[in-house]
N, C-alpha and C positions, 0 to 999 in steps of 0.2 A: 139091230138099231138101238145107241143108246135112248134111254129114258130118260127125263127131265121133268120133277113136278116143282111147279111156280105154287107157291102155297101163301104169296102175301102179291098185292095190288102191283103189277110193273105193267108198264107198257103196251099198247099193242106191238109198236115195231120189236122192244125186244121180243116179244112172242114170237114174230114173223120170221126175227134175224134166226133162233133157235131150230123151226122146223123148215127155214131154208136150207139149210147147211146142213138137213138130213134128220134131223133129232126130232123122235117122236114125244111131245109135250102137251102134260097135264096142267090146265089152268086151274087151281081150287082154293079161290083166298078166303082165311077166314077159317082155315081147319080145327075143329078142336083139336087139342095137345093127344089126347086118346086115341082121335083117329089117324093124324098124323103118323101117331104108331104103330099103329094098325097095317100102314101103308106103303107108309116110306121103304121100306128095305126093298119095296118091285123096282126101286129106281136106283140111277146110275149118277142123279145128277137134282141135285136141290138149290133152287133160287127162292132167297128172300129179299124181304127189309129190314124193317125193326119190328116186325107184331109175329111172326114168328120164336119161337123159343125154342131152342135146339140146346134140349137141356140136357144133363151128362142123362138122365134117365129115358131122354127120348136114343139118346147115343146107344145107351149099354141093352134098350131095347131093338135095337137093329146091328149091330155088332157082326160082324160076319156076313152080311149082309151083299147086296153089289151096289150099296150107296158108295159113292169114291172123290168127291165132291160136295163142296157146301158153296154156293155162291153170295155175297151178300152183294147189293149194291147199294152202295154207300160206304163210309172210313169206320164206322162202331160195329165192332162184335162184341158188344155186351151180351147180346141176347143169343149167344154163341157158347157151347162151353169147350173151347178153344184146344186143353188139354184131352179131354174125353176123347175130342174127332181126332187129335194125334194119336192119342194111344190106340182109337179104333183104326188108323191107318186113314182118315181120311181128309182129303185135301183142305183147307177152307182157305178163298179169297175174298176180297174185297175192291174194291174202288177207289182207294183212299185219295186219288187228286182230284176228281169229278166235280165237288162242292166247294173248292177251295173257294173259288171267287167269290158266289154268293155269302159265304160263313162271312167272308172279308167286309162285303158289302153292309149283311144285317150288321156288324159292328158299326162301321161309318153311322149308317141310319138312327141304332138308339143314342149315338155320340152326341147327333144331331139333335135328336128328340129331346134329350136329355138339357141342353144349351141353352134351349129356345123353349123348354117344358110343352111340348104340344099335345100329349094325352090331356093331361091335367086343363090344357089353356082350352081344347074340344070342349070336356064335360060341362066346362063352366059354360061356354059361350051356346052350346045347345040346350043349356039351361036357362038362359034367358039371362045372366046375369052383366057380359062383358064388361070382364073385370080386367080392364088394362093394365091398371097400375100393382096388380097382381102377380101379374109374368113377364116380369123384364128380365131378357134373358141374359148371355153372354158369348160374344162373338169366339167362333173359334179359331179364328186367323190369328196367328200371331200367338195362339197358347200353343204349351206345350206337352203332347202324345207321348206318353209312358208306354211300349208294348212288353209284356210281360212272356216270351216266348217271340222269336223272331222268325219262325219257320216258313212252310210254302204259306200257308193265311198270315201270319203275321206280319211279311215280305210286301205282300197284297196292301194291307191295310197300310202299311209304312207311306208304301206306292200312292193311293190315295187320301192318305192324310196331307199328305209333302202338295197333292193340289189343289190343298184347301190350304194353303200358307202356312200349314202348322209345320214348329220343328219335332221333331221324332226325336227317341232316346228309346232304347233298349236293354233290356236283362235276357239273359238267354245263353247258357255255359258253355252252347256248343258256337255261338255263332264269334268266329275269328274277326279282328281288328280288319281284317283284307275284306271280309265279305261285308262290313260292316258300312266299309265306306262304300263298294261299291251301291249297297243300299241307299248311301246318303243317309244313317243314322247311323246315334253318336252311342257307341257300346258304354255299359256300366256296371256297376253293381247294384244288387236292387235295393238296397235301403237308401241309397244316392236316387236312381231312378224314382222313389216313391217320393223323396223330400221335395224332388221338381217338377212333377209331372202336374196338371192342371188335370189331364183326362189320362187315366189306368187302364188298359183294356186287357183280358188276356187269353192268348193264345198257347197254351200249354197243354200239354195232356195231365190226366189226374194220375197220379206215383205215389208212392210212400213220401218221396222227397218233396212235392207237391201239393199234398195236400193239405188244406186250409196251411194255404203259401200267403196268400189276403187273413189273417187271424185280426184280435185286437191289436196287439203289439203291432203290427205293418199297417192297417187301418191309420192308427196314431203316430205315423211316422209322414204317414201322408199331409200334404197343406191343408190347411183347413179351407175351406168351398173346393176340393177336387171331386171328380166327378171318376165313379168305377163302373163299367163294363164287363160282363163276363158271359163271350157266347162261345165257351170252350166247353166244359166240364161242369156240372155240379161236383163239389167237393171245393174246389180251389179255395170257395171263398167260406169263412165261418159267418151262417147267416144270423148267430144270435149276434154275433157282435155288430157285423152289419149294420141290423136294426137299431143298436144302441148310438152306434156314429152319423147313423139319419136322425136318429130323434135328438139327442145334443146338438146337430148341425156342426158339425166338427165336418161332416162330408156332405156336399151342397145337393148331391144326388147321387143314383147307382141305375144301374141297368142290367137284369136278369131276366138272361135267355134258356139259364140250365139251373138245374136243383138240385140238391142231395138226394132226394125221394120224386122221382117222375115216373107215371103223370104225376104233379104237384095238385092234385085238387084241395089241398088246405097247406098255409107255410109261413110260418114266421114272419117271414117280408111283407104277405100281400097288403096289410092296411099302414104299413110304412111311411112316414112322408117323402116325397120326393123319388121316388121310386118307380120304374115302369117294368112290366114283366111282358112274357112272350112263350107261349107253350112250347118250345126247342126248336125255332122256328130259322134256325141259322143255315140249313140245308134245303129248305122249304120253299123252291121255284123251281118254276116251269121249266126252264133250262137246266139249272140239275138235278131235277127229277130224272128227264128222260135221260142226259149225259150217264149218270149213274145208269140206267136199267141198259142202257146200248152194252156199254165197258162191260158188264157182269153177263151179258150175254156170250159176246162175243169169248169172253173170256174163258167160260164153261165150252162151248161149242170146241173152241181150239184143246183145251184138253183133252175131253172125251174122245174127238177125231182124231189129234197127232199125240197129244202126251205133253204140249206144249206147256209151261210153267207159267202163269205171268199173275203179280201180287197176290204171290202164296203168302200167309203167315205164319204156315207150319211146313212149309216143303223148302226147298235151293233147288235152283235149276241144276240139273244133272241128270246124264243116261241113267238105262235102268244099269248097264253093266257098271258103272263108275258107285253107284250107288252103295255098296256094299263094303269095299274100301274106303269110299270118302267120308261115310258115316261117324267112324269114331274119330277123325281126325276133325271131322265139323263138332263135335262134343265139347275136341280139347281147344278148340278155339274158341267157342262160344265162352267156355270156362275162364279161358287164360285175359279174354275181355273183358269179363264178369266183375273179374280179380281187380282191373285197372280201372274199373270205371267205377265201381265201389269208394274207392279211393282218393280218385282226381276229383278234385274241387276246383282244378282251376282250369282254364278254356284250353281245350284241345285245340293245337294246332298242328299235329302230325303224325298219323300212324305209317308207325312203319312193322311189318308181317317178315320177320326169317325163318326162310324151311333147310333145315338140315337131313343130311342123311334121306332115308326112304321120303319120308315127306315131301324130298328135291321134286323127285317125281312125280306129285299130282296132279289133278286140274287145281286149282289153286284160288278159281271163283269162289266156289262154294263156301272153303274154309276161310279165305278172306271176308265176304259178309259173313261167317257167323262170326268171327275176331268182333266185325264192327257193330253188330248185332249187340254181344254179348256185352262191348263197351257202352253203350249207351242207351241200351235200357232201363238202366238204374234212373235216368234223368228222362228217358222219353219212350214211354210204354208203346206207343205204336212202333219203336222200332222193330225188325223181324229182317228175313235172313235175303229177303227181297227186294225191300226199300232201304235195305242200313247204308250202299253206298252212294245214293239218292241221296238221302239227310246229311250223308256226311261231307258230299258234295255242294249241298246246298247254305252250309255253313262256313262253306272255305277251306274244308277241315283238308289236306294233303295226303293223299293215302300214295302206299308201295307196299311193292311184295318183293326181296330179294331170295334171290334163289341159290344155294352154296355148295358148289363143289370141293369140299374139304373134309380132311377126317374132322370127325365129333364123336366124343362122349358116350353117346345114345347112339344105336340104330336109327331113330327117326326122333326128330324133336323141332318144335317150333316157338320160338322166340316172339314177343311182343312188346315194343318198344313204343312209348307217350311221349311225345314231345308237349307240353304245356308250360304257359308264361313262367311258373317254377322252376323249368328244368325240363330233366325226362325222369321218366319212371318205365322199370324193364321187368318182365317176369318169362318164363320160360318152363316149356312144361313136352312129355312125349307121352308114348304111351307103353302100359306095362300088361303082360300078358296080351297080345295083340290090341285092344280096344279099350283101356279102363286109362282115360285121365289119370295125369300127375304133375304135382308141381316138382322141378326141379332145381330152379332159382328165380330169387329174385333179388332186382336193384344189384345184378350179378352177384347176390351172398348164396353161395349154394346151400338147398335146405329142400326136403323132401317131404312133400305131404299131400295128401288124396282134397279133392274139395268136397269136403262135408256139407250139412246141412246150415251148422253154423261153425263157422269159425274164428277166434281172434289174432288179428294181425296185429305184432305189438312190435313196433323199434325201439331200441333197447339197448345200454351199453352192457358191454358184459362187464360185470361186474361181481365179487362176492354177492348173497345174498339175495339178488334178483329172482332164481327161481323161486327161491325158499317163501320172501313175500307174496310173490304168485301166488301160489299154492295154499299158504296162509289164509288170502283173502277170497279164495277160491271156496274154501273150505269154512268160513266164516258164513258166507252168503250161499253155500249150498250149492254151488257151481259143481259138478260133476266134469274132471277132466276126461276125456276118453281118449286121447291120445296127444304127442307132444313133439313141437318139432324144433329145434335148435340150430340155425346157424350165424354165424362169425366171418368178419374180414382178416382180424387177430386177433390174441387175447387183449382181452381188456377195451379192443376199440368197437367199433357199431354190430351190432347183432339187429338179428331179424328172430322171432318166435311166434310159429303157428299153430294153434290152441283147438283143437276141435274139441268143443263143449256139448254139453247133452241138454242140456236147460236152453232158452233164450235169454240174454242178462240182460236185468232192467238197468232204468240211466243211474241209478245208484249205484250200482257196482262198478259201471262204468267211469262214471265220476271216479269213483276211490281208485280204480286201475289206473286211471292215468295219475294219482297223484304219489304216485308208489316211486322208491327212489331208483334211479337208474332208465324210468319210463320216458320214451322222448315221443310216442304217437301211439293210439289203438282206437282201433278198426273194428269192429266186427262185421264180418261179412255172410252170404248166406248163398247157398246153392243149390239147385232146382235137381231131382234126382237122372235129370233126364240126360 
């Protein structure tokens, strides 16, 4: 009989749901991190929340173990360490639609607060003071709702602004013109979006691309009295600038539900003006509470008893037979999306997936979400190989897979094609030695290169002297080449070069790279070993 220890607060019924459906389960919240250690490897099957810590060292202290399973209920695995439970071989899900409403909800709520100042209009009026002519608020019919991320919560919020008479406008890379209207909000760019918005809310996830996405400079692009929201992420917003555009009044108000450092028991913002805060309280009701613990129940039970997949963020649904096979081909897809969505800056509106050769033949699920996976997580860190064609779904985006009986090239190879408002963008890659990733073109220039850790993507004409300035400025700033790849349409016209470097290069050198003669784009990209 498997095992299951609950080590953080959930439910009775998910308890109930656990040892109905046969599974012998340990309740013990509250465990220290020592003992946890101590213990976990008797189990087959672990349910959290957020006060759990499944850190690489509770990992590599159970390792081999019959742990096979990490349940979380609820969308954050921060308190996860996400690679370790891969590399140890085991599962970790999650919840990730359970809270969507309520995160939507507590946004509307501080919007609301925020309009009409009702902390601040409380303190006073329980103070004896009733200072009317102190808190005249501002109606929010008729302003208008900036959402900064359009996703399943930001969809929600849109839904509920629109019946409060506000008009909506959006930023959000992945959400298409098609899904845009059917939302009834008006797609944008976001420095347009911040110039009009009245109220900022945002719903993103925290990225490299993301983060302090709200800085000074977007702050001061904003109208002066707009109102910001943030019950996404700590990180999005830079909270010393923040506090500088509260205390100017350049910003009439803000609303903080997440921190850079939580718990926040001390922070920059709290004696702010005009400012209401909320200890991360955007997931925090009755309804999904329980929604969450039911879904992570339910969820582990189906695994342990059939093997069943569902909101993996380190697994694809797949047999165990198919497994073995499908694996290097889900690598070079994750890769070859990596590749494009590093890239694209402009809103996806079509993938299209070709499997040539061996590849004809596979299941073709699997390796398609890691394609969509691998596309868009540069811009949306919860994506994973589970929900990628959910998101991409939910943003209009148009997916296909063609399948091709024809000679080709390569024994097996798979093609990745972008359709976005520029154009398309195509790259193409098989594998060498049975399982080892490779690029073999792109934007159809054939050119051959492994994806490193880092590497530079530079368009290029060919031209005399091109490499030689490379190499120059390479060797100026210390840049270590470690290998080099080269191709051409014809002499002298568009070239593609892919640079695997050993350093990371700062915006310096970067700067100078692009102003190098013959240079028309560079990229630098970076790839996970896995």
């Amino acid at each position: 009989m498997p095992k299951v220890l609950i080590s953080d607060k959930l439910s009775e019924t998910a308890v109930a749901i656990l040892k109905d459906r046969g599974l012998d389960v340990d309740f013990r919240p509250g465990l220290p991190a020592e003992e946890l250690i101590q213990i976990l490897g008797d189990y087959d099957g672990l349910a959290i929340r957020s006060a759990t810590k499944v850190t690489a060292e509770v990992i590599d202290a159970i390792r081999g173990s019959a742990l096979k399973v990490i349940g979380r209920a609820g969308i954050g695995v921060d308190n996860v360490d996400l690679a370790a439970a891969t590399g140890a071989g085991i599962v970790v899900m999650n919840t990730p639609y359970g809270n969507a409403v309520t995160t939507a909800e507590h946004a509307i709520t501080l919007m609301l607060s925020l309009s009409r100042m009702i902390p601040a209009a409380h303190h006073s009026t329980v103070a004896g003071k009733w200072e009317k002519s102190a808190f005249v608020g501002t109606e929010v019919t008729g302003k208008t709702l900036g959402l900064v991320g359009c996703g399943n919560i930001g969809s929600i919020v849109a839904d509920r602004a629109q019946g409060l008479k506000m008009k909506v406008i959006a930023y959000d890379p992945f959400l298409t013109p098609e899904r845009a209207k059917t939302l009834g909000v008006e797609k944008m760019e976001l420095d347009e979006l911040l110039g009009r918005a009245d109220f900022v809310t945002l719903h993103t996830p925290l990225t490299d691309q993301t983060r302090n996405i709200i800085d000074a400079g977007a702050m001061m692009k904003m109208k002066k009295g707009a109102r910001l929201i943030n019950c996404a992420r700590g990180g999005l917003v830079d909270e010393v600038a923040l506090r500088g555009a509260l205390e100017t009044g350049h910003l009439a108000g803000a609303a903080m539900d997440v921190f850079v450092e939580e718990p926040a028991r001390e922070n920059i913002l709290f004696d702010a003006p005009n400012l209401i805060v909320t200890p991360h309280l955007g997931a925090s009701t009755l309804e999904a509470q329980e929604k969450v613990a039911l879904q992570v129940a339910e969820q582990m039970a189906n695994f342990l008893l059939t093997g069943a997949v569902e909101n993996a963020l380190n697994m694809p649904s797949m047999t165990a037979e198919e497994a073995p096979v499908l694996m290097p081909y889900m690598a070079l897809g994750r890769k070859l999306g990596s590749f494009l969505g590093q890239v694209t800056r402009d809103t996806v509106k079509a993938v299209k997936v070709e499997f040539d050769g061996h590849a004809s033949s596979l299941n073709r699920e699997p390796v398609m979400a890691s394609v969509l996976a691998g596309l868009m997580e540069p811009v949306m860190a919860a994506a994973n190989i589970v929900n990628a064609a959910t998101l991409a779904s939910s943003r209009g985006i148009e997916v296909s897979a063609v399948t091709h009986d024809r000679p080709c090239d390569y024994q097996t190879l798979i093609r990745l094609t972008v359709t976005h408002d520029g154009g398309e963008r195509s790259i193409a890659g098989t594998l060498v030695a049975g399982d080892m990733p490779r690029i073999v073109d792109v934007q159809g220039i054939p050119v051959e290169s492994d994806f490193p850790a880092r590497l530079l993507y530079i368009r290029n004409y060919d031209k005399p002297g091109f490499i030689g300035d490379l190499g120059s400025l390479c060797g100026e700033r210390g840049i270590n080449i470690a290998t080099f790849h080269l191709g051409r349409r014809e002499a002298g016209g568009e070239a593609i070069c892919l640079v695997e470097i050993d350093s990371e290069p700062d915006d310096g050198f970067m700067d100078a790279l692009k102003t190098l003669p013959q240079v028309v784009r560079v990229d630098r990209l970076a790839f996970d070993a896995a």
